[in-house]
C-alpha positions as CSV (number, residue, x, y, z in Angstrom):
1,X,95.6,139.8,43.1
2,X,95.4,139.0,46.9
3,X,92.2,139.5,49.1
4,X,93.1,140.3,52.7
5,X,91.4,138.2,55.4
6,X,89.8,140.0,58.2
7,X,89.0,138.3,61.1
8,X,86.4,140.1,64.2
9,X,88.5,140.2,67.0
10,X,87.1,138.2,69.7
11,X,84.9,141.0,72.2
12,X,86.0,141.1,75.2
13,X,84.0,142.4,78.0
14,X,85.5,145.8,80.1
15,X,85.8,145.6,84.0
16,X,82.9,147.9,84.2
17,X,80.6,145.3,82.4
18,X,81.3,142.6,84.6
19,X,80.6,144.6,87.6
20,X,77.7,145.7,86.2
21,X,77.0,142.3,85.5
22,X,77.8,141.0,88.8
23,X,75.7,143.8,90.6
24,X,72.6,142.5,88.6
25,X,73.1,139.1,89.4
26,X,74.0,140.0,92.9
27,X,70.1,142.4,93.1
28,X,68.0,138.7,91.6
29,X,69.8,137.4,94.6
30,X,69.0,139.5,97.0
31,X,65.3,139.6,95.3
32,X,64.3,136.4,95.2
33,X,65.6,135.7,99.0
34,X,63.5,138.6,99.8
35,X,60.7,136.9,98.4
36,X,61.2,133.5,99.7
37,X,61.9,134.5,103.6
38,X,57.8,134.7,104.6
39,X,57.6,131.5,102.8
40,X,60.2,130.0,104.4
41,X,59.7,132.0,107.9
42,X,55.6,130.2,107.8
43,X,57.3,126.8,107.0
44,X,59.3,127.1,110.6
45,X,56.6,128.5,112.0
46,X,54.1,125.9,111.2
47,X,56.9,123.3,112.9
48,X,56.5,125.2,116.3
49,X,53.7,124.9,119.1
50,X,51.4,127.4,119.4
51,X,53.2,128.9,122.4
52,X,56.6,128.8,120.7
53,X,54.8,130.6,117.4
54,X,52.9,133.3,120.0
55,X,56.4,134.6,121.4
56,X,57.7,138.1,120.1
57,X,60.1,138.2,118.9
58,X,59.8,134.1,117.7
59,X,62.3,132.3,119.1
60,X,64.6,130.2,116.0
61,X,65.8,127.5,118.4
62,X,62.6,126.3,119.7
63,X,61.5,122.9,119.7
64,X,60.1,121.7,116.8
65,X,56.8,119.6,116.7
66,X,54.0,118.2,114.3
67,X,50.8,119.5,116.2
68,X,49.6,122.6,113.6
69,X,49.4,119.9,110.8
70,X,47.6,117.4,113.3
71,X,45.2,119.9,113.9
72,X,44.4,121.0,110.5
73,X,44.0,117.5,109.2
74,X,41.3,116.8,112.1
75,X,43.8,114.2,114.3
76,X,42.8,115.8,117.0
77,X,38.9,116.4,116.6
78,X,38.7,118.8,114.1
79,X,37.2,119.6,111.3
80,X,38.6,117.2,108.2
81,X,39.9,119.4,105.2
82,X,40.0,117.0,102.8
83,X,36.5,117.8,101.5
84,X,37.7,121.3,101.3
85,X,40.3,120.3,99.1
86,X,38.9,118.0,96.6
87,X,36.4,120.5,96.3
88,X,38.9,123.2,95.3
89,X,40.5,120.6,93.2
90,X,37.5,119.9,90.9
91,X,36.5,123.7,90.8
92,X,39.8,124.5,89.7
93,X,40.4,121.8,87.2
94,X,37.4,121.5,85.9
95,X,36.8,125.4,85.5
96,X,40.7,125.3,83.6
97,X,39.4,122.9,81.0
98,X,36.2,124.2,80.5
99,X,38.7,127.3,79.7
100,X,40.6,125.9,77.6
101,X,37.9,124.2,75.5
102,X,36.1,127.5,74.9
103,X,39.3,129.6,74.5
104,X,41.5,127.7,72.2
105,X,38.8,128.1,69.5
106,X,38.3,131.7,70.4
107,X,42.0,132.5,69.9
108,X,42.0,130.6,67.0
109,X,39.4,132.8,64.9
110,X,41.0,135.9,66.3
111,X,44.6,134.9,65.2
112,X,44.9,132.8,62.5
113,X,41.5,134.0,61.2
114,X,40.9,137.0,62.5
115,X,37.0,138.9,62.1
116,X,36.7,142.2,61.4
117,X,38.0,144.3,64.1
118,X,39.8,141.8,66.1
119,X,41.3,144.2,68.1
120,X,37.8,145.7,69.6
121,X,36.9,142.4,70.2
122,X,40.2,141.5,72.1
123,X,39.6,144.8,74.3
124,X,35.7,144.0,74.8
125,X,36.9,141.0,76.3
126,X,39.5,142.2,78.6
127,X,37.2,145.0,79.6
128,X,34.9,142.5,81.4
129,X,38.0,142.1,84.1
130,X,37.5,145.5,84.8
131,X,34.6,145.2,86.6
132,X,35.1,145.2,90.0
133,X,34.3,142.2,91.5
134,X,32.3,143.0,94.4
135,X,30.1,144.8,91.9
136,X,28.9,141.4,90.6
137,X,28.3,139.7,93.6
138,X,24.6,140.6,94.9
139,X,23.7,139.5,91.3
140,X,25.3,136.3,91.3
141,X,23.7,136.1,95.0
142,X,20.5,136.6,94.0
143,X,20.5,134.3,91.4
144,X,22.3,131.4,92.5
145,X,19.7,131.3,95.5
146,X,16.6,131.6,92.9
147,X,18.0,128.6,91.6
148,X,19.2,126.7,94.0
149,X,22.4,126.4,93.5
150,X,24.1,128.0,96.5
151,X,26.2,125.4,98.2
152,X,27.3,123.5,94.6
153,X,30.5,123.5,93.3
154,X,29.5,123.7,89.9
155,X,28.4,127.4,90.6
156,X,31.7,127.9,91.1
157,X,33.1,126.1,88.4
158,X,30.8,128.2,86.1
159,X,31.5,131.5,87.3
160,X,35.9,130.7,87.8
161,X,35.6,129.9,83.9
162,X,33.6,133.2,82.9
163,X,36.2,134.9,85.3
164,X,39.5,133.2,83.7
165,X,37.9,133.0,79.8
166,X,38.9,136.8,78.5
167,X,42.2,136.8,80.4
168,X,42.3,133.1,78.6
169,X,41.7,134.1,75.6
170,X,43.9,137.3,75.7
171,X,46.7,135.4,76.4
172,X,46.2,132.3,73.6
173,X,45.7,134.5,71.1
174,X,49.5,136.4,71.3
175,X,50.7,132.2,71.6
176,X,48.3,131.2,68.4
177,X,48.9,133.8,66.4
178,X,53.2,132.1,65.9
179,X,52.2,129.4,64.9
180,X,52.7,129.1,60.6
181,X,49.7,129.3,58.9
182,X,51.6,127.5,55.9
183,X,51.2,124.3,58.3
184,X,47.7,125.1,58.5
185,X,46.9,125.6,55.0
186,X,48.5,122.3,54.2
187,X,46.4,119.9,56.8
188,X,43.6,121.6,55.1
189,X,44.9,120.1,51.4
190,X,45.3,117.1,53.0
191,X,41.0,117.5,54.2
192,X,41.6,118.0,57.9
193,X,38.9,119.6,59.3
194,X,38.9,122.6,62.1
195,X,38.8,120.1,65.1
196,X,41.9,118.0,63.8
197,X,43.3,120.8,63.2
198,X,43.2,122.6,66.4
199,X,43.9,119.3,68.2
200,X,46.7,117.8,66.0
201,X,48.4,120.7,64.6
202,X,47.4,124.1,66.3
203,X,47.9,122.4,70.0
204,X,51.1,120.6,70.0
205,X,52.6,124.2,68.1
206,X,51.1,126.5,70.9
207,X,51.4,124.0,73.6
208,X,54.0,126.0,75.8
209,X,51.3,129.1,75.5
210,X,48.5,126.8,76.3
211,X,50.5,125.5,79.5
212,X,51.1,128.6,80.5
213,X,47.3,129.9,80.1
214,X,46.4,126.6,81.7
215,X,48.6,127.1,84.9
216,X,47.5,130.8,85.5
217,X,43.7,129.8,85.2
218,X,44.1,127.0,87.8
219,X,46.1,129.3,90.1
220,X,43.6,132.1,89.9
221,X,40.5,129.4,90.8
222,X,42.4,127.7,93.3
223,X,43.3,131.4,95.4
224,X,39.6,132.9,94.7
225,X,38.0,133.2,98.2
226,X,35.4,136.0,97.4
227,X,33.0,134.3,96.0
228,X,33.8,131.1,97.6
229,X,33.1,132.3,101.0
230,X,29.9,134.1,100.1
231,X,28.3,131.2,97.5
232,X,29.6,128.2,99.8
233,X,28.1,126.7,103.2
234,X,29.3,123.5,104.1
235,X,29.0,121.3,100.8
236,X,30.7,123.2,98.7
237,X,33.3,125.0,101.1
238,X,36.9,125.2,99.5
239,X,40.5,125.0,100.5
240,X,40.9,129.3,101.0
241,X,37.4,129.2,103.0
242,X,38.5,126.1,105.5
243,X,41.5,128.5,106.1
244,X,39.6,131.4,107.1
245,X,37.8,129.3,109.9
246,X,41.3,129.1,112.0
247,X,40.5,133.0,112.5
248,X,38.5,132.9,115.4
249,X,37.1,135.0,118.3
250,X,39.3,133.1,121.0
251,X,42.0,134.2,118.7
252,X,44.9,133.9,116.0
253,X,46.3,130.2,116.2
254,X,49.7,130.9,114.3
255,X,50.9,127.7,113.9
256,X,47.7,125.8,112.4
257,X,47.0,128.9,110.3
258,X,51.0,128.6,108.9
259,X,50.5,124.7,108.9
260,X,47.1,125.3,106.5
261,X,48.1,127.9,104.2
262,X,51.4,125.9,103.4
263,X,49.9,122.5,103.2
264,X,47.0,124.4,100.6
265,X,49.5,126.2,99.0
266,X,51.4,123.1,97.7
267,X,49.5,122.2,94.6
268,X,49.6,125.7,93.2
269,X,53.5,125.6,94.2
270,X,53.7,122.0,92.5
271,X,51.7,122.8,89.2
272,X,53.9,125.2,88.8
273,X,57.2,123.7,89.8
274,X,56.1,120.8,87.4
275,X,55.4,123.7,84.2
276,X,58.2,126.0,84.8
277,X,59.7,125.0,81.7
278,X,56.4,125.7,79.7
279,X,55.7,128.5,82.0
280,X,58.5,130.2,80.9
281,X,58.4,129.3,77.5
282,X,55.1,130.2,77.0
283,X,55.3,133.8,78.8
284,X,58.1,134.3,76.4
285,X,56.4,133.1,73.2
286,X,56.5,136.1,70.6
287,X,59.1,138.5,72.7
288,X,61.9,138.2,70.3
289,X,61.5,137.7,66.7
């Protein structure tokens, strides 16, 4: 008896696929130049004088000089932003880990061993990001000044990881709950206890979802300016309040403002040009099974 081979014809795609194909392709295009033209029309703009930069419409071909980033950086008399900065950087790092050392265990009881209701207690904590923020703020006022700690950064770093923990945990949870708990199981046999565990197995599984979590948290501390501007004086001032202070009553200086926000928007721009792999790894963790 003879069996007759079939073979799938190789699919080809129609003319109507391709241009439909083509016309998406062609729309990302089109989108992400639409998003990077501010970003790129402040970068030009921060090269120009402040005369130049004032002109309407702007003018492409004028002369290009280094004054709006002498003037932010103090060259010329000014204010110095580098305590700005560094106090930006260890609210928003510090605040991350502090997230990350109270979420990972969190996530971890609520995936691989999940309470009784997980799901109520998942909503409970994303309800707290419901509350508007300005709602909170008197409070936070009012205490922080019966304790003393207006003007300290470590306000700040306590209240940026109550504000990033739920959405921290939200997020780690979906990443946790992938990894095998047959890998689990067996570092237990072999008498690993729950903080080897989460370190040297749970981590290293989830570590894409833990990048991205990480990324998202920093980037939310390092853009707050709410509380920042109300909690903060001089000591404690960060990189989004030093910004504000180019908005004066003699007026808008374009150029410095353009040279500031780009120059403060670089490490958020550079954390996450350095995790876009993880980034998008993690976001996709879980979407197809």
């Amino acid at each position: 008896m003879s069996t007759a081979v079939t073979r799938d014809k190789p699919r080809t795609r129609t003319p109507l696929k391709i241009r439909g194909s083509a016309g998406l392709g062609l729309a990302a295009w089109l989108a992400g130049i639409l998003f990077f033209l501010p970003i790129a029309w402040m970068a030009l703009t921060s090269f120009h004088s402040e005369e130049d930069a004032a002109t309407n419409p702007p003018s492409l071909a004028a002369s290009l000089t280094l004054d709006g980033y002498r003037d932010f950086f103090g060259t010329g008399g000014g204010a110095s932003p580098w305590p700005s900065l560094i106090n930006s950087t260890v609210a928003s790092v510090a605040s991350t880990l502090f997230v990350l050392l109270l979420a990972l265990p969190a996530a971890y009881a609520l995936s691989i061993r999940p309470v009784k209701k997980w799901t109520d207690v998942l909503f409970f904590f994303l309800s707290t990001k419901m509350l508007p923020v300005v709602a909170g703020l008197l409070p936070i006022y009012l205490f922080a000044k019966n304790t003393d700690m207006l003007d300290n950064i470590w306000l700040l770093v306590i209240l940026y990881t109550s504000m990033n923990l739920p959405i921290a945990v939200w997020m780690m949870q979906s990443f946790l709950a992938e990894v095998p708990v047959a890998i689990i199981e067996a570092a237990q046999i072999d008498g690993a206890r729950l903080p080897t565990i989460l370190t040297r197995v749970v981590a290293p599984i989830a570590l894409p979802g833990i990048a991205a979590t990480s990324l998202i948290c920093f980037i939310f501390s390092w853009n707050e300016l709410l509380f920042a501007r109300v909690l903060t004086g001089v000591v404690a001032q960060t990189a989004p309040v030093f910004l504000t202070g180019f908005i004066t009553s003699q007026g808008l200086f374009l150029a410095k403002v353009c040279a500031a926000s780009l120059v403060i928007s670089l490490p958020v721009l550079a954390a996450g040009f350095a995790a876009q792999d993880k980034l998008v790894q993690g976001l996709s963790l879980g979407a197809v099974k």
